[in-house]
N, C-alpha and C positions, 0 to 999 in steps of 0.2 A: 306146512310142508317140512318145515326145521322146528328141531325143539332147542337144539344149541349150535350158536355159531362162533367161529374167530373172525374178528376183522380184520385184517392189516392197514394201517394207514400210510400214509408218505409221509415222513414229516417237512420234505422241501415243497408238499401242495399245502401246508399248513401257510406257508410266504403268503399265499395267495400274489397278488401283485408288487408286494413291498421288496421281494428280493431277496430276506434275510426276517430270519427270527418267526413271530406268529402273528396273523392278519387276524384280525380280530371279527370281522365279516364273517370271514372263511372257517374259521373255530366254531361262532357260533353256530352256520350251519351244520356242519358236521352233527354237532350236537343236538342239533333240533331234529336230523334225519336218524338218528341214534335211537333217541327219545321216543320219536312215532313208533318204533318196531319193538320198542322195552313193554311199552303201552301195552301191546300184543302178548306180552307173556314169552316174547321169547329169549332164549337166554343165549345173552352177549360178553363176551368176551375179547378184548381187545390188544393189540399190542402196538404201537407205532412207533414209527423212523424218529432220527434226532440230527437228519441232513440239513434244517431249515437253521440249525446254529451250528453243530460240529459234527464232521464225520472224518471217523478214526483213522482209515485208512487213505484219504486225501492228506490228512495231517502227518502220517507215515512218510507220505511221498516228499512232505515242507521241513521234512527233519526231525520230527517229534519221535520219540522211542515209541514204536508198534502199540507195546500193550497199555503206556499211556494214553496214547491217543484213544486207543478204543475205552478206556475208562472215563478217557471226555465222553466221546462219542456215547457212551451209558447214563453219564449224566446229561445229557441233553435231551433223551428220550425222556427222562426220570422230568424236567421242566415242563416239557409236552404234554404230558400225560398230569401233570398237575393241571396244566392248563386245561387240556379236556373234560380233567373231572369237576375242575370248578363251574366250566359253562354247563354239563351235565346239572350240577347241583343246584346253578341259578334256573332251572326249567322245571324242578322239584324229583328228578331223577336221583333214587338210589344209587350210587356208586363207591366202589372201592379201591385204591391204588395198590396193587401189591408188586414189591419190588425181587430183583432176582441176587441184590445186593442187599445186605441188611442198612438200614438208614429209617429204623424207626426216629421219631416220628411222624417223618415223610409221610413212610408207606409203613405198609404188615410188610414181613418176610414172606416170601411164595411159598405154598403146598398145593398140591394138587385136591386135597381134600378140602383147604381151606378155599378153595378157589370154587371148587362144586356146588360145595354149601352156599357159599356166599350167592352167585348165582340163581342155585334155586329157591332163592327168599328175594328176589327181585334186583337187584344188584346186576348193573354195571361193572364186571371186574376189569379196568387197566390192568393190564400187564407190565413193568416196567425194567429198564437198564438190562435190556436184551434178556442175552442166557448169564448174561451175569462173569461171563465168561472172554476175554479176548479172541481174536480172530475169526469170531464168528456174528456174523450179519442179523438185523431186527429180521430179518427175512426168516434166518434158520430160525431166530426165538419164535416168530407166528405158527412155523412147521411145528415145533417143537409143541408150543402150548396146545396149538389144534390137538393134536395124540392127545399131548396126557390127559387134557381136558375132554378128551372124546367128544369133541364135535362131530356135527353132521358134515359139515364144509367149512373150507378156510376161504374167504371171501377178500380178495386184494385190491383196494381203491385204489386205482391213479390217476393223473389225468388224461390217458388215454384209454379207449374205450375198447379192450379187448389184445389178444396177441396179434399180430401183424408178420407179414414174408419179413419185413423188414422193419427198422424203425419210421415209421410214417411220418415223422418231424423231420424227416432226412431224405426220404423217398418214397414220391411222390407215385410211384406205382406197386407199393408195398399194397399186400390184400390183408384180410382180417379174416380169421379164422372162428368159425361159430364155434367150436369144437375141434379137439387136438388130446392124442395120447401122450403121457409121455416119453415113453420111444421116439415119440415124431419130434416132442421139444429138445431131447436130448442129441437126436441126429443132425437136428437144422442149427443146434448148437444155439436158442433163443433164447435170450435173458429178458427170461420169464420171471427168476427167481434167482438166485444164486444155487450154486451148483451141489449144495449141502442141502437146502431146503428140498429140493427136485426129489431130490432121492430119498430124503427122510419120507417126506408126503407119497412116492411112488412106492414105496417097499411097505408103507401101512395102510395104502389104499385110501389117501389121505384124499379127495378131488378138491380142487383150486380151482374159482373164478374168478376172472380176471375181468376189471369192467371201469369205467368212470366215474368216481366217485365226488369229483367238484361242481357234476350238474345235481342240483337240488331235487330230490326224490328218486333218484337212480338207485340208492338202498333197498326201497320199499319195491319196488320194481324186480331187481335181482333176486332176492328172497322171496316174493311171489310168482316168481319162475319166467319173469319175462325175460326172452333170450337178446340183451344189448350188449355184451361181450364174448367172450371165450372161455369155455368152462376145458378144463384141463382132466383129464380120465385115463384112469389104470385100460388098458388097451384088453 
């Protein structure tokens, strides 16, 4: 159905139960539900949060200077994403880190071509340290890479299972929407995404699904078209 996709991860569902930093339980699966869909031939492309250790713009609020913080906040993705690629490599998955900040030997530096390539030779591309850029959210970098990477869809794990009227950990008569344009997320004003993602993805015909990604197999699921969360669409 897909020949290339973007994931987005959370990286505060990376906690798993611990609260803080990466659950190692929780890593692993990701990585194993990863690894089932590579198997398939399809090409993965990845970017994730770095909430589970620092996020830039909480650290704004505690006194930290803005574009510092967010330069933590880049390097915490950039740990993440080591982390992912190593469980990827103990399962015998190809993968590559490429960073949006130069920090060889980390990572490569990002291209869009070198991100293609790598891809369609079998490869796992991480994406890391956002857009490389302050002020701007892993959110906007998955918006961002889905485009250039021309993806089929940009595919957002969290741990809830879809958009909602409201947030469902809060309100307890909030509904869940199979389907939503973004007109509708942008009127109900739902933070879907950040308000930069919405638009990049709307203005390039970009579609987002939004769905569960800490129940084990829920990957394989959404990429074979079973409808468990909320697919977001140009109207």
């Amino acid at each position: 159905m897909y020949h290339r996709i973007l994931l987005k991860l959370s990286g505060e569902s990376l906690m798993g139960k611990q609260g803080y930093g990466i659950d190692r339980e929780r890593l692993e699966q990701y990585a194993a539900q990863i690894k089932e869909l590579a198997d398939t031939g399809l090409e993965i492309g990845i970017v994730i949060g770095g909430g589970n250790i620092f996020r830039g713009l909480s650290g704004a609020q505690k006194g930290f200077d803005r574009v510092k913080g967010d330069q933590m906040g880049m390097l915490a993705t950039v740990i993440n994403s080591l982390a992912l690629s190593s469980a990827l490599e103990a399962l015998g998955q190809k993968v590559r880190v490429l960073t949006n900040v130069r920090m060889e030997p980390i990572g490569e530096y990002y291209s869009k071509e070198k991100a293609i390539r790598l891809m369609g030779k079998g490869n796992v591309v991480i994406f890391a340290a956002g857009t490389g850029n302050p002020y701007f959210t892993t959110d906007t970098a998955s918006s961002l890479k889905a485009i250039e990477t021309e993806a089929d869809i940009l595919f957002k794990g969290t741990r809830v299972d879809g958009i909602y009227t409201a947030d469902p950990e809060k309100d307890p008569t909030a509904t869940k929407f199979d389907e939503i344009t973004y007109d509708e997320v942008l009127r109900r004003q739902l933070h879907v995404m950040d308000l930069t993602a919405i638009t990049m993805c709307m203005e390039n015909r970009m579609p987002i699904y939004v769905f569960d990604m800490d129940t084990p197999g829920n990957l394989r699921k959404v990429v074979n078209g079973e409808k468990i969360g909320t697919l977001v669409k140009v109207s």
